[in-house]
C-alpha positions in Angstrom: 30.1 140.6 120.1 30.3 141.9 116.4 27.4 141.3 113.9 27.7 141.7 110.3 27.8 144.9 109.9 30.5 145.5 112.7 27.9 146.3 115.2 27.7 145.3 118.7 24.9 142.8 118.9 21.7 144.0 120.0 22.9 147.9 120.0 23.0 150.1 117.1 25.6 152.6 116.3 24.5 156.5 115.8 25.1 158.0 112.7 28.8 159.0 112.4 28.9 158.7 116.6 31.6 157.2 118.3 28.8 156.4 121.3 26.1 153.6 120.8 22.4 155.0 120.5 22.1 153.1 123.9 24.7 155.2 125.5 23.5 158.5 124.3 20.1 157.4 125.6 21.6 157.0 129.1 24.1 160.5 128.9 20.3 162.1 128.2 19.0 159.6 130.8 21.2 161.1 133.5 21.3 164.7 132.4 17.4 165.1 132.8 17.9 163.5 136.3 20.7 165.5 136.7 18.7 168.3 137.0 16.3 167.1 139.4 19.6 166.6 141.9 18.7 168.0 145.3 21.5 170.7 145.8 23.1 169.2 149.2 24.2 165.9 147.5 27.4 165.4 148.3 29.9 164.7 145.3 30.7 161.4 145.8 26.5 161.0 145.7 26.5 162.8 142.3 29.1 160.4 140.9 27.8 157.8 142.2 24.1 158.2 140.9 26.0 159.4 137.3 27.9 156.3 137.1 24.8 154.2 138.2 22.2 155.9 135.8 24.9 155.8 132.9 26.0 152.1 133.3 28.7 152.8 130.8 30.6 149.3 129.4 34.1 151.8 129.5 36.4 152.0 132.8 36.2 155.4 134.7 39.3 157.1 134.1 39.3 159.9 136.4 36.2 162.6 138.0 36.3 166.1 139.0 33.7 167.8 140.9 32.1 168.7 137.6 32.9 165.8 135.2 33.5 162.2 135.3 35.6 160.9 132.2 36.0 157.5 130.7 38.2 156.0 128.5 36.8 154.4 125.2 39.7 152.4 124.8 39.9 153.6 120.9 42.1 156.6 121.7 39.2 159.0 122.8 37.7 160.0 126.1 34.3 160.5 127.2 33.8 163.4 129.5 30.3 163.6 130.9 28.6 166.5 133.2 28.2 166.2 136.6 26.4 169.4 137.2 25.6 172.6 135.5 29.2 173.5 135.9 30.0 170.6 134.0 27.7 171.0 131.0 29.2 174.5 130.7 32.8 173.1 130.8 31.7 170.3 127.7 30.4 173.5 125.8 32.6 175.8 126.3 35.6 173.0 125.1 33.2 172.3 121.8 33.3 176.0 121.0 36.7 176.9 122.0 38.5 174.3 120.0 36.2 175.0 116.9 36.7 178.3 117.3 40.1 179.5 117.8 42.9 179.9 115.5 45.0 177.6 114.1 48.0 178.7 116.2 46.2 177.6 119.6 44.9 174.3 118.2 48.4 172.5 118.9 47.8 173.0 122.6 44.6 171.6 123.2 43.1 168.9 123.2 41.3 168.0 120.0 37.2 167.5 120.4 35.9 164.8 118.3 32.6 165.0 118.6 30.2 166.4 121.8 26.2 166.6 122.8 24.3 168.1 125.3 26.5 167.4 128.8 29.0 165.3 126.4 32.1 166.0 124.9 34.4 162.7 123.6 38.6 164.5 123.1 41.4 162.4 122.4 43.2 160.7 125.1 46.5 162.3 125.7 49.5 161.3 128.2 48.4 162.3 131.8 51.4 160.6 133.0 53.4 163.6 134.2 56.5 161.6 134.4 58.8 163.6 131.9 61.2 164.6 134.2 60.3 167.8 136.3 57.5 169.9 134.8 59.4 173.1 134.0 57.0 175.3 135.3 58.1 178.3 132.6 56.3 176.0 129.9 52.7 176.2 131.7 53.9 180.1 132.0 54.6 180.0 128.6 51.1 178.2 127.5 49.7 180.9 129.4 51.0 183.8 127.1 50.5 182.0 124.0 47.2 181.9 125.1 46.7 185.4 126.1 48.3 186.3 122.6 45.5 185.1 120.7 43.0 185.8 123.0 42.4 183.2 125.1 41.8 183.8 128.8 43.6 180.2 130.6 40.8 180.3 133.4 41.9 177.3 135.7 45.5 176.4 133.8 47.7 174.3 135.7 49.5 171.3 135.8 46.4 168.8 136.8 45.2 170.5 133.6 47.4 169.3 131.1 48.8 166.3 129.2 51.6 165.7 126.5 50.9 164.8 122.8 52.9 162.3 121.1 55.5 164.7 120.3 56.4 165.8 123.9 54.1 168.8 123.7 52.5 170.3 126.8 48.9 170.3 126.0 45.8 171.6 127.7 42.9 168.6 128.6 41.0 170.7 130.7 40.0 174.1 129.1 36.5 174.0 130.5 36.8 177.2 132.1 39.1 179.0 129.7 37.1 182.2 127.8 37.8 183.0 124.4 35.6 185.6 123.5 31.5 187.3 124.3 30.3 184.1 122.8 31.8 181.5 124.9 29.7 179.5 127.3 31.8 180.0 129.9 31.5 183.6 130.0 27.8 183.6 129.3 27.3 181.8 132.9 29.6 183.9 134.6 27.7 187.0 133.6 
């Protein structure tokens, strides 16, 4: 329910956020616990403790071994860190899409806004149901990529979506490397 001020009642909004204060309270909630995860959890224990500690009002749209994501039924999706993995995925999207050139931006997934183990990206068409995937596109994607300097780390056809125009666009560049600066790289090394 709705007050006044187009609030939901008893939660207040963040400052320009598209998550509640509440909710980033509980992202923070689970990434401290996060941490403190004993290392032979199984995933299905990690999502399960995520999902429990989070006790997000969205449906759970899909979960890797690194990320759970949720759809905020606005056009967005939430992506939230599983494991260290995961929070390097989140950061490593922020600064690639804020980072590369203009050329590149048409192919992935726009970031709206991200935190610490956060990242909230549009919601694109996962429903691969346009025709055949002509595999030459994703091998095409992968040179455009490696033109202007991306490295596609992880590019396939789980990985992408298409925009409203028919475009094959990449959802999952958590693990692509763009340059010395990108988080992804700074893990690895």
């Amino acid at each position: 329910m709705l007050n006044n001020d187009g609030e939901k009642k008893g939660q207040q909004l963040n400052d320009g956020s598209m998550l509640l204060r509440e909710e980033r309270q509980a992202i923070e909630l689970w990434i401290a616990k996060m941490g403190k995860q004993h290392f032979f959890d199984t995933p299905t224990q990690r999502m399960t403790s995520a999902t429990n500690t989070l006790n997000l009002q969205y449906e759970m749209i899909g979960n890797g071994y690194n990320r759970i994501v949720f759809d905020l039924n606005n056009g967005y999706i939430l992506k939230v860190a599983l494991n260290e993995v995961g929070m390097i995925s989140n950061a490593n999207e922020a600064y690639i899409y804020h980072n590369c050139r203009e050329e590149v931006k048409k192919y992935i997934c726009p970031v709206r806004e991200f935190g610490t183990g956060w990242i909230i990206m549009k919601k694109m068409d996962t429903n691969v149901r346009h025709a055949l995937i002509d595999y030459t596109k994703l091998i095409k994607l992968e040179i455009i990529f490696l033109i202007y300097g991306i490295v596609p780390i992880d590019l396939r056809i789980a990985n992408v979506a298409f925009s409203e125009k028919n475009e094959m666009v990449v959802i999952d560049y958590g693990l692509f490397t763009m340059d010395l600066k990108s988080p992804v790289l700074r893990w690895f090394v």
